[in-house]
C-alpha positions in Angstrom: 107.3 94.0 118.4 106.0 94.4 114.7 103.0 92.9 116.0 102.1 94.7 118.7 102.9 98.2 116.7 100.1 96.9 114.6 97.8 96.1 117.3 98.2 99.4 119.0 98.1 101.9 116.1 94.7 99.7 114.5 93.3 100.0 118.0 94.1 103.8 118.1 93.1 104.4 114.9 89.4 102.6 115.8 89.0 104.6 118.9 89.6 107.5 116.8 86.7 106.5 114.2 84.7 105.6 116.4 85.5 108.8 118.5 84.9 111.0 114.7 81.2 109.2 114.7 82.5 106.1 112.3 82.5 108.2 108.9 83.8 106.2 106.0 87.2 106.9 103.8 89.0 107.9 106.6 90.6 104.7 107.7 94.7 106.4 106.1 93.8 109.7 107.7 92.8 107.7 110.8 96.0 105.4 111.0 98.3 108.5 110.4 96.4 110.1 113.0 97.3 106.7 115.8 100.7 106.8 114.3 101.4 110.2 115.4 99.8 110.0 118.2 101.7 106.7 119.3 105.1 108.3 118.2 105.3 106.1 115.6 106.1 107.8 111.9 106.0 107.0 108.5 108.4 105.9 106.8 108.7 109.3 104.6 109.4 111.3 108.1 112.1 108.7 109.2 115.3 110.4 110.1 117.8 108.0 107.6 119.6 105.1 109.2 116.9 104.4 111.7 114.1 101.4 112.1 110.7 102.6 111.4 107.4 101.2 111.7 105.5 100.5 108.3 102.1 99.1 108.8 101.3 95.8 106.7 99.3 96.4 103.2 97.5 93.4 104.0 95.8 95.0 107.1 93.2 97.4 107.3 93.8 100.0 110.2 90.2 99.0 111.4 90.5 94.9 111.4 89.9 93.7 114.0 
């Protein structure tokens, strides 16, 4: 499940680039962006006691 949470918010988040005309330093704004949009939060808007998505440090939001 982690790893397709991954796979769909970086794919959202490069559709959303490439939608914005690829401009660079937006990749957090751009992840955010898929996370909402895929009704997945951050961790900081987690309700407490519930499982929450947090994307892996190790990945960029437009890896591919």
């Amino acid at each position: 499940m982690h790893e397709e949470n991954d796979l769909a918010i970086r794919n959202r988040a490069y559709a959303i680039w490439e939608a914005e005309g690829r401009p660079e330093g937006q990749h957090e704004s751009h992840w955010h962006r898929a996370l909402k949009e895929l009704g997945l939060v951050s961790p900081a808007e987690q309700p407490e006691g519930t499982t929450v998505y947090e994307p892996r440090p190790d990945r960029s939001p437009l890896t591919r």
